[in-house]
C-alpha positions in Angstrom: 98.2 90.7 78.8 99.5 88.3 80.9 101.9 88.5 84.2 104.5 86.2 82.1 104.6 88.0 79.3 105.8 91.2 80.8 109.3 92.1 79.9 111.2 91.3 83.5 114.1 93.8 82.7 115.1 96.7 85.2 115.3 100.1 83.0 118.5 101.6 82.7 117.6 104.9 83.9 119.9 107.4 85.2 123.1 106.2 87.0 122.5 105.7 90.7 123.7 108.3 92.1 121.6 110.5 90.4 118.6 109.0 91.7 117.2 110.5 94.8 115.9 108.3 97.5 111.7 109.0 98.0 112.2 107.2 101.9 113.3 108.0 104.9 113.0 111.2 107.5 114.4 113.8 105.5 111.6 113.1 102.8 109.0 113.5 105.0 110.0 116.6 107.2 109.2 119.2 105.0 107.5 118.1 101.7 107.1 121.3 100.3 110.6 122.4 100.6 111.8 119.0 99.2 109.7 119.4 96.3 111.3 122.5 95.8 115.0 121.5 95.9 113.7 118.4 93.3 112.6 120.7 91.0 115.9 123.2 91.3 117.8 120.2 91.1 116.3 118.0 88.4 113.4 119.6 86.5 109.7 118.2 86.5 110.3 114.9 86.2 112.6 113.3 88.7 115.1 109.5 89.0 114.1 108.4 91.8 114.6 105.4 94.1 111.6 103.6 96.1 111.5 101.4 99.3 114.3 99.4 98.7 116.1 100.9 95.7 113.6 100.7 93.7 113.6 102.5 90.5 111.1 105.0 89.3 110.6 108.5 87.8 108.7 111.0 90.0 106.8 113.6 87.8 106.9 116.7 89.5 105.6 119.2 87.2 102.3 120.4 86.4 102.1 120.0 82.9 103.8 116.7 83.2 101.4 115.0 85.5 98.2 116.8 82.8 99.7 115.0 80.2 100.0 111.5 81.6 96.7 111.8 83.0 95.7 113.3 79.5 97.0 110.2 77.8 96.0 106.9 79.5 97.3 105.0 76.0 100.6 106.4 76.8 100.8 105.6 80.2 98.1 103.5 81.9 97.5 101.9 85.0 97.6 98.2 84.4 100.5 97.5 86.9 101.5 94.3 85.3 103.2 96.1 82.8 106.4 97.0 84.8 109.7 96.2 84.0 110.9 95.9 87.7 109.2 93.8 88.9 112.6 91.1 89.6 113.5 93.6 91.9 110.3 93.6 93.5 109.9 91.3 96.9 106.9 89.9 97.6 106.7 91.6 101.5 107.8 95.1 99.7 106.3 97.8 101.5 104.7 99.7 98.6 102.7 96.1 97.2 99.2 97.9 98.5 100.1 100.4 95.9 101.3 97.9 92.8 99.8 94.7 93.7 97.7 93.9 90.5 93.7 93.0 91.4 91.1 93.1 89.6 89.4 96.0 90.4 88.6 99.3 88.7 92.0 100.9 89.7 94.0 98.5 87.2 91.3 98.4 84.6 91.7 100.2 81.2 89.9 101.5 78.2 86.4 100.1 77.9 86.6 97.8 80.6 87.6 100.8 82.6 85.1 103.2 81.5 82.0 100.3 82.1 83.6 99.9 85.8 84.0 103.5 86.4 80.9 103.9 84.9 78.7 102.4 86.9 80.0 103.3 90.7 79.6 107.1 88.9 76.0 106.2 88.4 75.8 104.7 91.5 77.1 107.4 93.4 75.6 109.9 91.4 71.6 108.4 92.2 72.8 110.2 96.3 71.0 113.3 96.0 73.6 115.7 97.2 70.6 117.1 100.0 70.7 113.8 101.4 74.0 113.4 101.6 74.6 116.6 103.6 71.3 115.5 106.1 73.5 112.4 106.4 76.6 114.1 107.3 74.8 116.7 109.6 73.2 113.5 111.4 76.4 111.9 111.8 78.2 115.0 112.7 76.2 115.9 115.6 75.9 112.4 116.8 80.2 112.3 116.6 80.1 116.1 118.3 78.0 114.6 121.2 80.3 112.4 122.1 82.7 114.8 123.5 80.7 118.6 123.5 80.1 118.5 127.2 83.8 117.3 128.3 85.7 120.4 126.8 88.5 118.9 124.8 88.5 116.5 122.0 91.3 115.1 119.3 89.3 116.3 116.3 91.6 113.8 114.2 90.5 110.6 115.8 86.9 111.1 117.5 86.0 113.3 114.2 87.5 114.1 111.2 88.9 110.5 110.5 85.5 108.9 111.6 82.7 110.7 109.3 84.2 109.6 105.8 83.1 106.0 107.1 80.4 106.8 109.2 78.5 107.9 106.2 80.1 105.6 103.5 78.6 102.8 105.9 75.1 104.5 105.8 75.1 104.8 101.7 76.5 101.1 101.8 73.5 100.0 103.8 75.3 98.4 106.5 73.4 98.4 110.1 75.0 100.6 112.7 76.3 97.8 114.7 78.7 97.1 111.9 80.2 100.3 112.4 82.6 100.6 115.2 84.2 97.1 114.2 84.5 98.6 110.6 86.1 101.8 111.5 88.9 99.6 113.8 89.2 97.7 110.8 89.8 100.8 108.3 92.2 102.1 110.7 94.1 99.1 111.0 94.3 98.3 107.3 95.7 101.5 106.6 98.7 101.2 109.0 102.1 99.1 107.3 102.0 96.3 109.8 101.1 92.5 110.6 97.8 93.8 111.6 97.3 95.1 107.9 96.5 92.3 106.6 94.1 90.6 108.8 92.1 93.6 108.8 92.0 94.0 105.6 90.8 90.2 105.0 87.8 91.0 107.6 86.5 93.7 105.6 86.6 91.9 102.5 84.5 89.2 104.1 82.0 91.7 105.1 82.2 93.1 101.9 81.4 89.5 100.7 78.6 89.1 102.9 76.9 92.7 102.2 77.1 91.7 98.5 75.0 87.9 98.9 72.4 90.2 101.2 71.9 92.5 98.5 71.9 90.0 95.2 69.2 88.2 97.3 67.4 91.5 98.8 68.1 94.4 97.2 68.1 98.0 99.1 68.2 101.4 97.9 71.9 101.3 98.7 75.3 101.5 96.8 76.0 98.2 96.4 72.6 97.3 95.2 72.8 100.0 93.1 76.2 98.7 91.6 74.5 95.0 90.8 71.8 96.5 89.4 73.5 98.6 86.9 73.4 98.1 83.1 77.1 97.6 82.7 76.4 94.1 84.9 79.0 93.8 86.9 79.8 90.6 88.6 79.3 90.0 92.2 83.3 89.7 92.4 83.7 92.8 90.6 81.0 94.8 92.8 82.9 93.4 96.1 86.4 94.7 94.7 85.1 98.0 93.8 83.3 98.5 96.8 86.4 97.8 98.9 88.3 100.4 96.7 85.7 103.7 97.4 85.5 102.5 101.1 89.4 103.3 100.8 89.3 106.2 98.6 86.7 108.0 100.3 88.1 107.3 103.9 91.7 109.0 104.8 91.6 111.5 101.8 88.4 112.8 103.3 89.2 112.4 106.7 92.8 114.3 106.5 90.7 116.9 103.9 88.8 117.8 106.9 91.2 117.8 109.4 93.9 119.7 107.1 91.1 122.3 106.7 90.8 122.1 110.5 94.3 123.1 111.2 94.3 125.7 108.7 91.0 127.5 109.9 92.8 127.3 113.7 96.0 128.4 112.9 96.1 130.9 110.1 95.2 134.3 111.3 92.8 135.1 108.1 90.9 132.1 108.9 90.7 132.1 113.1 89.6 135.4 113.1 86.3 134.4 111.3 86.2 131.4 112.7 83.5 131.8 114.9 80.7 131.2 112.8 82.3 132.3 110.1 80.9 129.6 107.5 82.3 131.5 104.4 85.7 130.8 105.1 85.0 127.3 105.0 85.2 126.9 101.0 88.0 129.0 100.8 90.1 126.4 103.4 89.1 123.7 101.7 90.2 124.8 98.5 93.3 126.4 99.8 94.3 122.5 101.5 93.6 121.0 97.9 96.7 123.3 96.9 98.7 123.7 99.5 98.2 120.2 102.0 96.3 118.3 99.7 95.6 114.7 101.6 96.8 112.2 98.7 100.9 114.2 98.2 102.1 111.7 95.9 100.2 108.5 94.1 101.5 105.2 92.3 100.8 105.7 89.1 101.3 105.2 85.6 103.6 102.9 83.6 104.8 103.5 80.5 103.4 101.5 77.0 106.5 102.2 75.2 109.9 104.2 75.4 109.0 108.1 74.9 110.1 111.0 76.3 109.0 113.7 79.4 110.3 116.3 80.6 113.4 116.3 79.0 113.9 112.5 80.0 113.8 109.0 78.6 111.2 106.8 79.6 111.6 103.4 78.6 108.6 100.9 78.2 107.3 99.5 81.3 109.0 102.6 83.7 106.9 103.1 86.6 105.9 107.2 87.3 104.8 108.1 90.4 103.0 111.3 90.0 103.6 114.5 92.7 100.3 116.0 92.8 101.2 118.0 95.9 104.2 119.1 94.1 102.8 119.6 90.9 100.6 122.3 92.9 103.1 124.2 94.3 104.5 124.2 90.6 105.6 127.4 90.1 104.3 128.1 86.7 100.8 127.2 87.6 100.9 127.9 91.3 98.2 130.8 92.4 99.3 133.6 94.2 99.0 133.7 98.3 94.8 134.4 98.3 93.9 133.5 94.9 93.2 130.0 95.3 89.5 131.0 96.3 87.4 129.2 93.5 90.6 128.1 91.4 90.3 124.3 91.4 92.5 123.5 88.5 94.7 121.8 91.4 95.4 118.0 90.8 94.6 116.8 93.9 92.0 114.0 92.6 93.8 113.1 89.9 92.9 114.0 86.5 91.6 112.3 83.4 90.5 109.3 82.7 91.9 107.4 86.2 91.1 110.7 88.4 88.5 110.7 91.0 85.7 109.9 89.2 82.7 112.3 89.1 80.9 112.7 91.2 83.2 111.1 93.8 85.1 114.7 94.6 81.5 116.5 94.7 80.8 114.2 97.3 84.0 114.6 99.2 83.4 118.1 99.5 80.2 117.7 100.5 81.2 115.6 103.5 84.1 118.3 104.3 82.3 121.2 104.2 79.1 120.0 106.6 81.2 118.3 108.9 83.3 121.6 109.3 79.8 123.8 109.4 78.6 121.7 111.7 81.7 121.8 114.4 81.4 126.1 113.5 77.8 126.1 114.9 78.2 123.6 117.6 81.4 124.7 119.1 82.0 128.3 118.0 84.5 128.9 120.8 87.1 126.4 119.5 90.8 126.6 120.0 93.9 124.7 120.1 95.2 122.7 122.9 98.9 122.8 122.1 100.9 125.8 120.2 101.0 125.3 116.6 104.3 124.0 116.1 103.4 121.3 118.6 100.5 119.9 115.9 102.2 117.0 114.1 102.5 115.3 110.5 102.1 111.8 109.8 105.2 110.8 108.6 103.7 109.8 105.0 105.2 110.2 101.9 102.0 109.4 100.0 99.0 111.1 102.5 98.8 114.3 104.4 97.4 114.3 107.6 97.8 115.3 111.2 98.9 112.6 114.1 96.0 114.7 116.3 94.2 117.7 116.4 93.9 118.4 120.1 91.3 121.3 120.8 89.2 123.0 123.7 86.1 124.9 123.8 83.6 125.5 126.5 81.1 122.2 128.1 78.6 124.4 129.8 77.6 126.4 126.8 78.3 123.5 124.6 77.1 120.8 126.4 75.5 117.4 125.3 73.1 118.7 122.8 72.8 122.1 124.5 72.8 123.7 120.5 70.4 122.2 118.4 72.4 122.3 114.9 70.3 125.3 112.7 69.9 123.2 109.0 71.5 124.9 106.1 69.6 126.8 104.0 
């Protein structure tokens, strides 16, 4: 299919004033609460307007979101399809999201499955063992940094820095690459003139790495991912690579940080904190359902008019999925503690455009170390500020904290003072 021959007309939807506005503070302040009133409101599936006034549906329910995820020939991902796009400029703050590329995120059926396919492979050839020695490594080396001066911002000198660090080991790239490529990350993620040229500068070295390894191959990812039966091109390796730097970056990093939070400030979880390494599955999972990092994700577009939720969807709609809402779904929800080991949360997706394995086994892996190894090195952790002084990034897509300010104790936790004990 071809941009041109995409049907240009805006849906009719419901009248305007129906429509509720997915921007601005009010949006932002309390997510869960606002997710609440939506679904008292309107039901599971929502009219919504985006940046701009743009139109969309936001699918709000549980079994909503399963079945569009179910049913990728109902609504799939190829962006090219939507009928809004004359009310779409080309500076529109959401582009990142919509912004047709050829990469595995807009590719569907077969051609999907081959480009899926082979970064599972490649992913999947990372013993899980290794990746955890990586993670310790990295975690201890990021822990030393800041063990013997008593305070640290757990966001920014931790949490947000691991995903990368060890994405850059498994891509092969040298450790002088890494502090430019982190700035880089940071900047690319952030809606502003920076954006762009830092994203440009990681393609390049995405570029680069890609000619090194067709004419040298490593036992790395992107060697891997040229190697692999499906032959992908050397285009579509650098495209895809750029996408699991992104998707394994702030979904992990906030994952960790959420989970952070969480173990400080909730009562069941600081008073085993010290040490206590079996709550830290439980916090993980209980983020997943409750602050899940990716809140809301663009999405699926209709293949022709149908119906969900009690609502008409006309072909080309845009959805934007709710997985954080779709959580807190009422019919589905678990009840306060029984989260423990329920993972039928949707907070990598589902189906046949979800996370794909075993990228979430991988995440958790990442998570879970680089908590266990902040519990064993600094066991005496606690807030800097009150709780209700920790803030939100006001996101309406991710869900992560500005900071995490802590202190602990620099004489008994000093500068490699406690050798980290491996896991058994």
């Amino acid at each position: 299919m071809t941009e041109s021959s995409i049907p240009r007309s805006a849906p009719d939807g419901d009248a305007p004033d129906t429509a509720v506005r997915l921007y601005g503070a009010t949006v932002t302040r309390d997510p869960a609460e606002f997710y609440r009133e939506l679904r008292r409101d309107h039901g599971p599936v929502v009219p919504v307007l985006l940046d701009g006034d743009v139109p969309a549906w936001f699918v709000i329910g549980y079994r909503e979101v399963n079945h569009i995820t179910n049913n990728p020939m109902l609504f799939a991902r190829d962006c090219r399809r939507w009928n809004a796009w004359d009310r779409v400029p080309d500076d529109w703050p959401l582009m990142p999201y919509v912004g047709w590329t050829p990469s595995v995120m807009f590719a569907e059926g077969e051609e999907h499955q081959r480009r899926a396919g082979a970064i599972g492979d490649a992913l999947d050839a990372v013993h899980r063992t290794e990746l955890a020695a990586i993670c310790e490594e990295l975690a201890d080396g990021l822990i030393d940094e800041f063990a013997g001066n008593g305070e640290a911002d757990l966001v920014a000198q931790y949490s947000h820095r691991i995903p990368l660090l060890v994405m850059a080991r498994l891509f092969g790239l040298p450790d002088s690459d890494v502090p430019t490529l982190v700035q880089d990350v940071a900047e690319s993620l952030d809606a502003d003139e920076k954006a762009v040229a830092a994203h440009q500068r990681i393609q390049q070295r995405m570029t680069d790495l890609v000619a090194e390894r067709r004419l040298r191959p490593l036992p790395d990812f992107p060697s891997r991912l040229l190697a692999h039966p499906a032959g992908l091109s050397a285009e579509e390796v650098i495209i895809d690579l750029l996408v699991v730097m992104a998707a394994a970056q702030q979904p992990t990093g906030n994952w960790i940080g959420n989970a952070l939070r969480l173990m400080l400030v909730d009562d069941h979880f600081s008073m085993t904190f010290q040490g206590g390494r079996s709550s830290v599955d439980q916090a993980l999972t209980q983020v997943l359902w409750e602050d899940t990092p990716t809140q809301n994700f663009i999405g699926r577009w209709a293949v022709h008019g149908c119906r969900l939720g009690g609502r008409d969807i006309r072909s080309g709609d845009l959805l934007v999925m709710g997985l954080a809402a779709a959580n807190a779904d009422p019919q589905v929800r678990p009840e306060a503690g029984a989260a423990t080991g329920n993972r039928a949360h949707l907070s990598f997706g589902h189906g046949e455009h979800g996370c794909p394995f075993p990228a979430p086994e991988h995440a958790e892996v990442i998570a879970r170390t680089a908590i266990e190894v902040l519990l064993d090195r600094l066991p005496d952790i606690e807030l800097a500020v009150p709780p209700d002084g920790l803030e939100w990034r006001p996101s309406f897509w991710m869900r992560g904290l500005h900071a995490l300010p802590v202190t602990f104790s620099p004489a008994a936790h000093g500068l490699g003072a406690v050798p980290f004990t491996p896991r058994a």
